[in-house]
N, C-alpha and C positions, 0 to 999 in steps of 0.2 A: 397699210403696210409701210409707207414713205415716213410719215410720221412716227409709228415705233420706231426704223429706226434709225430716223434724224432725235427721237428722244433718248435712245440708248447709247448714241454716240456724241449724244450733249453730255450723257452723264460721264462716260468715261475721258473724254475734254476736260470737263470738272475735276476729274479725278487725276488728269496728267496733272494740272494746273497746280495741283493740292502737293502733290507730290515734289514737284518743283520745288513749295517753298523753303524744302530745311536742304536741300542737296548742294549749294553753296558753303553750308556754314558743315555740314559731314563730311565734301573733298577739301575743304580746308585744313577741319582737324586729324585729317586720314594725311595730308601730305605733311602740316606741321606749321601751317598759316598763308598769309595772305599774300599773293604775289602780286596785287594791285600796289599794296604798300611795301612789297620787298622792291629787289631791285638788279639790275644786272651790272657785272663790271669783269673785264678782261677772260671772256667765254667762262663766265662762274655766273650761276643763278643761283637767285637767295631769295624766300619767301620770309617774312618777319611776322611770329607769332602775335607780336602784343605784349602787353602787358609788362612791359619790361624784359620778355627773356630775349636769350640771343638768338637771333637768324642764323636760318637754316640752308643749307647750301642741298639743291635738289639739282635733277635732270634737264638739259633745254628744252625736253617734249612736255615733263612735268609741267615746270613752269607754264609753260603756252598755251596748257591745257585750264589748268587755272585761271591764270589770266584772263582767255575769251571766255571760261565758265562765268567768272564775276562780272566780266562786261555785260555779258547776255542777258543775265537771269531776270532781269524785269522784263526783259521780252519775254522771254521765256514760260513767266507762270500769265503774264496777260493776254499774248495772243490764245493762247489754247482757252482760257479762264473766258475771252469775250466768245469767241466761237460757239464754246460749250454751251455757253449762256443761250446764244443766238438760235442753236441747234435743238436745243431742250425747250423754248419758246415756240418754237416752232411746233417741235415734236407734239408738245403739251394741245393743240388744235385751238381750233373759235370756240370753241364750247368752256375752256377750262377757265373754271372760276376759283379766285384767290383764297385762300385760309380766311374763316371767319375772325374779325377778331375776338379777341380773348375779353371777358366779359371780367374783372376785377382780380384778384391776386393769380399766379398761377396755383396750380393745385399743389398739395404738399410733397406727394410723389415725384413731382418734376424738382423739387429743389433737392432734394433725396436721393434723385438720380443722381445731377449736377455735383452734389458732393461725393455722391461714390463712383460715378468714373473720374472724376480728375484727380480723390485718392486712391481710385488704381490706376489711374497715367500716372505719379509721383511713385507710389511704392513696384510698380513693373521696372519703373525707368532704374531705381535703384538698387532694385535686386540685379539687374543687369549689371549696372557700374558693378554690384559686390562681385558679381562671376568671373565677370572680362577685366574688370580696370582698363579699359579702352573706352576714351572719350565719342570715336565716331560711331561705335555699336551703339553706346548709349544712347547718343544724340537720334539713331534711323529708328529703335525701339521704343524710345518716348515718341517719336513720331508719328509711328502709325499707333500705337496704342491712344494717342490722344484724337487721332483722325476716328479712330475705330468708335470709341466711345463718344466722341460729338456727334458723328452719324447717326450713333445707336438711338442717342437724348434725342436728339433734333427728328427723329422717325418716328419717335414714341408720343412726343406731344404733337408734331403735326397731322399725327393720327388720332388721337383725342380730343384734338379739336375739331376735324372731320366728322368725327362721330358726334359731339358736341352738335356740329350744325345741322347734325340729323335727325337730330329729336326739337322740336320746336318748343321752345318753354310756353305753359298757358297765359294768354294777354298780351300776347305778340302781333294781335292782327293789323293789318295795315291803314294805315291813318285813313284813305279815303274809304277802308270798309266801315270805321266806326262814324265816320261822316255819312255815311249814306244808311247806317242806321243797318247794317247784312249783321 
């Protein structure tokens, strides 16, 4: 019972950790840039987009808020990220044994996949841009659309290779059975 769920709450660790990593660069472009590289002068706060355009003059709470957002964020996605880790190891018991490896190219279905979720993370992300014209929608909708469909890839072959190590190919027996002649 302790182990599910120290495993179930590895996985959603994982899952804050994932989450974390595009939330810097969405409160950015939701406020209008960077208040690490803006700056303050005579009670006016100003966060500076980049790129050449002009700063942006925002709220003190804004600003502040930003600000410790970008300080943190490497804490942010690694302490949950090792935890998770930690938790889901745990979870996983003494018994659990690692993915076989992969025995020469992967199959042609897995690259097949690969190609069709990452052109539908590119074509969701952009039918979005055409709807919204809003850079921070865009940026949370490619995000989990790409979370969604790596998960998807990454489930589908670590299950095929499960099942791979479930059928034994014939002439696999082990070195000291054919030395001892069994």
């Amino acid at each position: 019972m302790w182990r599910w769920f120290a495993y179930l709450s590895g996985m959603l660790l994982i899952g804050v950790a994932m989450a974390a990593v595009p939330s810097v660069m969405i409160v950015e472009s939701y406020v209008g840039g960077s208040a690490v590289h803006g700056y303050k002068r005579d009670g006016h706060y100003f966060v500076n987009p980049g790129h050449a355009r002009p700063v942006v003059e925002v709220s003190a709470s804004t600003w502040a808020i930003v600000f410790w957002m970008e300080r943190i964020w490497p804490v942010s996605i690694l302490i949950p990220l090792f935890a998770g880790l930690s938790l889901w190891m745990y979870g996983k018991g003494p018994n659990w044994k690692p993915l076989p490896v992969p025995q020469g190219d992967p199959p042609p279905w897995f690259l097949w996949s690969c190609l069709a979720s990452g052109a539908g993370t590119v074509v969701g992300a952009y039918l979005c841009w055409w709807l919204t014209r809003t850079p921070w929608i865009t940026m949370l909708v490619g995000s989990i659309l790409f979370f969604i469909s790596t998960l998807t890839v990454a489930a589908c072959y670590s299950r095929a290779l499960r099942r791979q190590a479930a059928v034994e190919p014939p002439g696999s027996r082990d070195f000291f059975d054919e030395l001892e002649g069994k």
